[in-house]
C-alpha positions as CSV (number, residue, x, y, z in Angstrom):
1,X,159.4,-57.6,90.5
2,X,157.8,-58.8,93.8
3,X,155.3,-61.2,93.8
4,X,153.1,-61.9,96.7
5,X,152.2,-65.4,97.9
6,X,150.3,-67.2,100.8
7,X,149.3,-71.3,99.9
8,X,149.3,-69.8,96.4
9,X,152.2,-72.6,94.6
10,X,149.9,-73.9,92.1
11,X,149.1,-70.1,91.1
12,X,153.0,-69.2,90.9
13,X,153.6,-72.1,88.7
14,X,151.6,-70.2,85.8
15,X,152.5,-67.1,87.0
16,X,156.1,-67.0,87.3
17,X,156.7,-68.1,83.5
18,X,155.0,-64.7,82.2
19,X,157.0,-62.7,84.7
20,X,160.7,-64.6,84.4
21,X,159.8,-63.8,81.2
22,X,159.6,-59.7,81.1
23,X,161.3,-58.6,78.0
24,X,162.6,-55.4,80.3
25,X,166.5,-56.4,81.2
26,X,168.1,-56.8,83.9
27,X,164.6,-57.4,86.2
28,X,165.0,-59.5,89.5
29,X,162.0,-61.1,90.5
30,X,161.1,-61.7,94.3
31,X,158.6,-63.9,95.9
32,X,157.6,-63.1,99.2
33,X,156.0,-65.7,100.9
34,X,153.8,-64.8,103.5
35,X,154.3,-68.0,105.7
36,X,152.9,-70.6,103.5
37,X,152.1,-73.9,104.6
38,X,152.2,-75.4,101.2
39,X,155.8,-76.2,100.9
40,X,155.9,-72.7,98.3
41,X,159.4,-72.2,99.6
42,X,160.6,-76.0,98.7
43,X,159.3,-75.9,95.5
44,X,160.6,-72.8,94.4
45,X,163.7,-73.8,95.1
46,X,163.4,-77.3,93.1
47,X,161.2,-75.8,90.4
48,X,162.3,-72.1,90.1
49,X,166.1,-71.7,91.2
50,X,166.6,-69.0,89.2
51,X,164.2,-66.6,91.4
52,X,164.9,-65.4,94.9
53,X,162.5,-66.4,97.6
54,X,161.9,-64.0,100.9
55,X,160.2,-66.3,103.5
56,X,158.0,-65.0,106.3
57,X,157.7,-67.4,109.0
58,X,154.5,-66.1,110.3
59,X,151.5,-64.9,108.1
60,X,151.8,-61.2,108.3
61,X,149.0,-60.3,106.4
62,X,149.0,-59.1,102.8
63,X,150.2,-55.6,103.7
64,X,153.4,-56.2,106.1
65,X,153.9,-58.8,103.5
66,X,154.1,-55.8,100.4
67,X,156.2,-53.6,102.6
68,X,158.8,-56.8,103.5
69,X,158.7,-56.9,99.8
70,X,159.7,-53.3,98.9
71,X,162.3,-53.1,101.7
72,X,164.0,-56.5,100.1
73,X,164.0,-55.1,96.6
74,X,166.7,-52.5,95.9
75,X,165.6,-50.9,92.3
76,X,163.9,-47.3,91.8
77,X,161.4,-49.2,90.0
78,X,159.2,-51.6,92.1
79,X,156.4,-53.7,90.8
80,X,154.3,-55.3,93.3
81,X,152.4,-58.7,91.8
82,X,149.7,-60.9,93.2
83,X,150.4,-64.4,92.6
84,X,147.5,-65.0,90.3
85,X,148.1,-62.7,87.7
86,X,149.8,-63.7,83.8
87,X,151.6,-60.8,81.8
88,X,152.3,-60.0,78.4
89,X,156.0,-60.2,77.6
90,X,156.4,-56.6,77.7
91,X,154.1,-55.9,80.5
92,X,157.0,-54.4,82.6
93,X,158.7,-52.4,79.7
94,X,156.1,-50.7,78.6
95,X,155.1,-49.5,82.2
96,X,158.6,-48.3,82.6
97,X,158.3,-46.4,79.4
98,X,154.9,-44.8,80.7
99,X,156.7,-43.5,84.1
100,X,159.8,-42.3,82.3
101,X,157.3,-40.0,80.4
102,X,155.2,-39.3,82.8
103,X,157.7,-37.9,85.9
104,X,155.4,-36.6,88.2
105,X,153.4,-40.1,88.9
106,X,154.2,-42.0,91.5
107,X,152.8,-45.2,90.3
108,X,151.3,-47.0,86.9
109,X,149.4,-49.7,85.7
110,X,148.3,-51.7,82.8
111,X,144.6,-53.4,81.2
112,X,144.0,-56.1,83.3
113,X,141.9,-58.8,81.6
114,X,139.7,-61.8,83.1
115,X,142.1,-65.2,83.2
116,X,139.8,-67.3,81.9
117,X,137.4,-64.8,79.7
118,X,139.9,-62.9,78.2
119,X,137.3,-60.6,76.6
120,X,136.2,-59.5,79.9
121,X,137.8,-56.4,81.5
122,X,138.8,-57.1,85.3
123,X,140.3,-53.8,85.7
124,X,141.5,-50.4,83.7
125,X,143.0,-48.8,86.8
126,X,141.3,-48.6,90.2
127,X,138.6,-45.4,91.4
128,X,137.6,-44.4,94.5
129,X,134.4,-42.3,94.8
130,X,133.3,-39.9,97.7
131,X,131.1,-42.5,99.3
132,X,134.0,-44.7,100.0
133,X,133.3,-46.8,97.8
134,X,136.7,-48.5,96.0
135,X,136.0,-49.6,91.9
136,X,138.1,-51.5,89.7
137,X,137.3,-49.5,86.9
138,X,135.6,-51.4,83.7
139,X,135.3,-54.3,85.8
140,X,133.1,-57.0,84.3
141,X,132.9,-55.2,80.9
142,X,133.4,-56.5,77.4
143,X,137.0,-55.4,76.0
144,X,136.0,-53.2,73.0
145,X,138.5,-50.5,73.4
146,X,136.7,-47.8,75.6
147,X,139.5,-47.8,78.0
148,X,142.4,-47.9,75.4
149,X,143.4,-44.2,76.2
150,X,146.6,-43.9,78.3
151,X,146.0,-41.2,81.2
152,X,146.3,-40.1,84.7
153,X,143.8,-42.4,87.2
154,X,143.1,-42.2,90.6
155,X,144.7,-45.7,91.8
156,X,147.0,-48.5,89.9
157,X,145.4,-52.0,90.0
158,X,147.1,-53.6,93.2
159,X,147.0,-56.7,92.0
160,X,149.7,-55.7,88.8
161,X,150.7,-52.4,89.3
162,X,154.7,-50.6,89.0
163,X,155.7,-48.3,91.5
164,X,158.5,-45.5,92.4
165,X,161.0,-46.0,95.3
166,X,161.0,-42.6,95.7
167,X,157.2,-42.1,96.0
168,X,157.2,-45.0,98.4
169,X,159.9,-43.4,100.6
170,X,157.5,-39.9,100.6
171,X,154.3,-41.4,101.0
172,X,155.3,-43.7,103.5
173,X,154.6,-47.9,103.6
174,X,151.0,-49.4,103.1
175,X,149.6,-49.2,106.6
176,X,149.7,-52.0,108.3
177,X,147.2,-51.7,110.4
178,X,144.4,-52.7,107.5
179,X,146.3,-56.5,107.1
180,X,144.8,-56.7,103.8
181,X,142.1,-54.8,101.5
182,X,142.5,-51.5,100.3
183,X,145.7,-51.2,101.3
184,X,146.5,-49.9,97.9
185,X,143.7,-47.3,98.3
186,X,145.0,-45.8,101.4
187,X,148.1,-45.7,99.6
188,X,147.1,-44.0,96.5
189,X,145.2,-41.6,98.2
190,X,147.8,-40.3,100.4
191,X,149.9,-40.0,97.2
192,X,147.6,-37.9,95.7
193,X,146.7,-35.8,98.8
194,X,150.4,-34.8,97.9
195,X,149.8,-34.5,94.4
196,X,151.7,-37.7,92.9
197,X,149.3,-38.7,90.0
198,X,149.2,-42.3,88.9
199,X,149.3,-43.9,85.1
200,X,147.2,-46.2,83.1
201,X,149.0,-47.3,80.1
202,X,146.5,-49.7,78.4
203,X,149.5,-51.8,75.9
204,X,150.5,-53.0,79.2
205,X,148.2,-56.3,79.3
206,X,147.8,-58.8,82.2
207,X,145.2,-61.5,83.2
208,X,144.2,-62.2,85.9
209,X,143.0,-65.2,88.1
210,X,141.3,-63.6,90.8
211,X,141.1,-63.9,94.6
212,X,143.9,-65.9,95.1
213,X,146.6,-64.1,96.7
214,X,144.5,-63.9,99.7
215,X,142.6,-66.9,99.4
216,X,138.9,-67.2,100.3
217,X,138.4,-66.7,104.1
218,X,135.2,-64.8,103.4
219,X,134.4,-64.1,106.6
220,X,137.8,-62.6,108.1
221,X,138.3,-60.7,104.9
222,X,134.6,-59.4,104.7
223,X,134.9,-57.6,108.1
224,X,138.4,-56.1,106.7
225,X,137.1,-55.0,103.4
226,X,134.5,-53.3,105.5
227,X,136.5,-51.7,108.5
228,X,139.2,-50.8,106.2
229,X,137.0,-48.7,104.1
230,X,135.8,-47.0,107.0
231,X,139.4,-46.2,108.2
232,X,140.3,-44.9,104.9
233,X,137.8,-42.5,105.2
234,X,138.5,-41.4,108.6
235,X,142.6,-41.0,107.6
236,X,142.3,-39.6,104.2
237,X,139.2,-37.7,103.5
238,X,140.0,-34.0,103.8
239,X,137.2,-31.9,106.1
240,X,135.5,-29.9,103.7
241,X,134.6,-33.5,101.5
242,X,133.6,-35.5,104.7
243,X,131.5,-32.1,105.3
244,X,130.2,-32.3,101.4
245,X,129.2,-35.5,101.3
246,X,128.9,-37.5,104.6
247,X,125.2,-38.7,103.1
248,X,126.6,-40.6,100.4
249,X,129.3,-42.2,103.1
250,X,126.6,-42.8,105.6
251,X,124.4,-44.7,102.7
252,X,126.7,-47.0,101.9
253,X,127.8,-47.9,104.8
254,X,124.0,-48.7,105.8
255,X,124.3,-50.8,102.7
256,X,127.2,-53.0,104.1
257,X,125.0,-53.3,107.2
258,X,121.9,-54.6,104.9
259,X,124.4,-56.8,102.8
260,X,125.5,-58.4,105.6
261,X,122.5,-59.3,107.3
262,X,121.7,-60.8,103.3
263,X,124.8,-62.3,103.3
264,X,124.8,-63.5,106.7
265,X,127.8,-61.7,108.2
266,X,126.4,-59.2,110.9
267,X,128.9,-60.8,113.3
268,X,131.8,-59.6,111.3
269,X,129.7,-56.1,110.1
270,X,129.3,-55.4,114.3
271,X,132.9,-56.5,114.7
272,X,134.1,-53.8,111.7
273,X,132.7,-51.0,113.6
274,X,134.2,-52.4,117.2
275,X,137.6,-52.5,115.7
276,X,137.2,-48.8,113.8
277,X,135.8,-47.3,117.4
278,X,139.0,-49.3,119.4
279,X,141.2,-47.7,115.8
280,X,139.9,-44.3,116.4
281,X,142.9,-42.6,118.1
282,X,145.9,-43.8,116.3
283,X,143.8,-43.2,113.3
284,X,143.2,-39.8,114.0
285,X,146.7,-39.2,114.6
286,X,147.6,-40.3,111.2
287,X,144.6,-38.5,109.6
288,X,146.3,-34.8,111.1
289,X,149.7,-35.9,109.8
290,X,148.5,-37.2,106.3
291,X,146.3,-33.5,105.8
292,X,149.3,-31.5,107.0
293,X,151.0,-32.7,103.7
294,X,148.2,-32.1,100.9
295,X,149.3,-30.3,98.6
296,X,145.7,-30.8,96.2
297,X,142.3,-28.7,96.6
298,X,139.3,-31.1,97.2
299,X,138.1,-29.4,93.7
300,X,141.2,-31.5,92.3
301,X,140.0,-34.5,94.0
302,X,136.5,-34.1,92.3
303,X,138.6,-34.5,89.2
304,X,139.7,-38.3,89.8
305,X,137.1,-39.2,92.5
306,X,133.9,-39.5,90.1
307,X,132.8,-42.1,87.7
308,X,131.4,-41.2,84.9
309,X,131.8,-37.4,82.9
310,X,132.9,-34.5,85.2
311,X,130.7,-30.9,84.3
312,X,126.7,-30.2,84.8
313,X,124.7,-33.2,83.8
314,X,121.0,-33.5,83.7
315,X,118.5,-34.5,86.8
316,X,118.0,-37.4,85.7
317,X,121.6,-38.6,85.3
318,X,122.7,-37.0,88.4
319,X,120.4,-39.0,90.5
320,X,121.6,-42.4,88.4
321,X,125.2,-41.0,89.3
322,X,124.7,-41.0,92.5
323,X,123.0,-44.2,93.1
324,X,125.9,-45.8,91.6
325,X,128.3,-44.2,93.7
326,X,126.6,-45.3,97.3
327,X,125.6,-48.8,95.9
328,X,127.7,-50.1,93.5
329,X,126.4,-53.5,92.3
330,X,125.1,-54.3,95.4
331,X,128.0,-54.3,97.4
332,X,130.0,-57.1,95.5
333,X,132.4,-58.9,97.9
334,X,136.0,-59.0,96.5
335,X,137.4,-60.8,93.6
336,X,140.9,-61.3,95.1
């Protein structure tokens, strides 16, 4: 089990007791820390002797720091963990049980509950919609069961989520060229652009503390969140969606323009698009490399990229539908 840190040490300290804890044997648990200043390191050793520590000198960003972890880890199993997040005791087992039934995912993930509301939903797996726009599905939610079906999803929840070695070594590493921020995204949808599904199995509980892992430098990681989704688009998005539905893209990106200028962040909106123009080669390079490997029709996609049921559905709730999917909330900036 790897667990992410940067100046996260009072966070590991009620982390690390759910996830020493896994009732799955024979799991090694890894903390990568990505160049705290906190003395993290120190007091692992003093506190926590028992787990190994991978120190980065330098803060490599969230991404570099999740591939450090997977190259420092040596099972076919690999669960990537924000620092912030407390699991049931059988959290790990049950995923493991989930993939060993289900052997064409690539990845799986459990219910992931509010820390301190614990009848709020923070996630049910992740969704990304045509627009661009990247869900934690449920989020915000009362817990009354609706999501208490295990099935295929489009994206595990990054911030608790199990992975396969093997899928890692076909997909390739996050890309670390987005630092942090829909990382996982990028990931999932190159997995499924080669038709590795993912899991939800819902018995696999966490909570979760939210936006800690990264911390809370609002502006640096508002321009990510909002360059990144633009690259993810530009790499993964086959032709014939981009050619379907480049209004709904184009809307809400005019939406992050409008909710930064509310939120006061135009500066890092103008430098989002500077960095995707400066981006646009080596992106492009990867986008003909990523679509010379799908093996999934773009109907497929429509499948998993949709919120809400799939089929005809009146006026009415088509146009609702499609509101959601270009303004989601508002444009909420990220939990963590």
């Amino acid at each position: 089990m790897v667990v992410l840190t940067y100046d996260g040490r009072e966070m590991l300290d009620r982390a690390l007791p759910s996830i020493v804890g896994q009732s799955y044997p024979d799991c090694r648990v890894l903390v990568i820390d990505d160049g705290s200043s906190d003395g993290t390191a120190e007091h692992l050793a003093d506190r926590w002797p028992g787990v190994d520590v991978h120190r980065l000198e330098a803060n490599v960003g969230v991404t570099a720091a999740l591939n450090r972890g997977v190259q420092a880890s040596n099972s076919e199993l690999v669960a990537l963990l924000n620092n912030d997040v407390e699991l049931a005791s059988d959290w790990l087992e049950r995923l493991v049980t989930a993939l060993d039934g289900q052997p064409g995912a690539s990845s799986a993930c459990g219910k992931l509950l509010r820390y301190d509301d614990r009848s709020t939903l923070d996630a049910a797996g992740d969704v990304l919609l045509w627009s661009s726009a990247a869900l934690n599905r449920g989020e915000g939610e009362q817990d009354r069961g609706q999501y208490d079906t295990p099935g295929p999803i489009f994206a595990p929840t990054a911030a608790a989520a199990l992975y396969r070695r093997s899928a890692l070594d076909e997909v390739g590493p996050f890309d670390e060229d987005f630092f942090a921020y829909h990382e996982d995204f990028d990931w999932a949808l190159r997995a499924q652009l080669r038709g590795l599904t993912s899991w939800y199995e819902p018995a696999a509980v966490g909570y979760h503390m939210g936006a800690a892992t990264t911390g809370r430098r609002h502006g640096l990681f508002g321009r990510l969140q909002r360059r990144n989704q633009l690259l993810l688009v530009l790499k993964g998005f086959p032709a014939r969606a981009l050619a379907r539905h480049w209004p709904k893209i184009v809307a809400l990106h005019l939406l992050w323009l409008a909710a930064s200028v509310r939120d006061r962040m135009v500066r890092e909106q103008l430098q989002a698009w500077v960095e995707v123009a400066r981006a646009l080669p080596t992106t492009l390079r990867k986008r003909r490399a990523i679509q010379r490997t799908r093996r999934v029709s773009v109907a497929y996609l429509d499948g998993l990229m949709r919120v809400g049921p799939g089929g005809p559905l009146p006026p009415a709730a088509r146009i609702r539908r499609t509101l959601f999917e270009i303004a989601p909330n508002w444009i909420r900036p990220p939990r963590g």
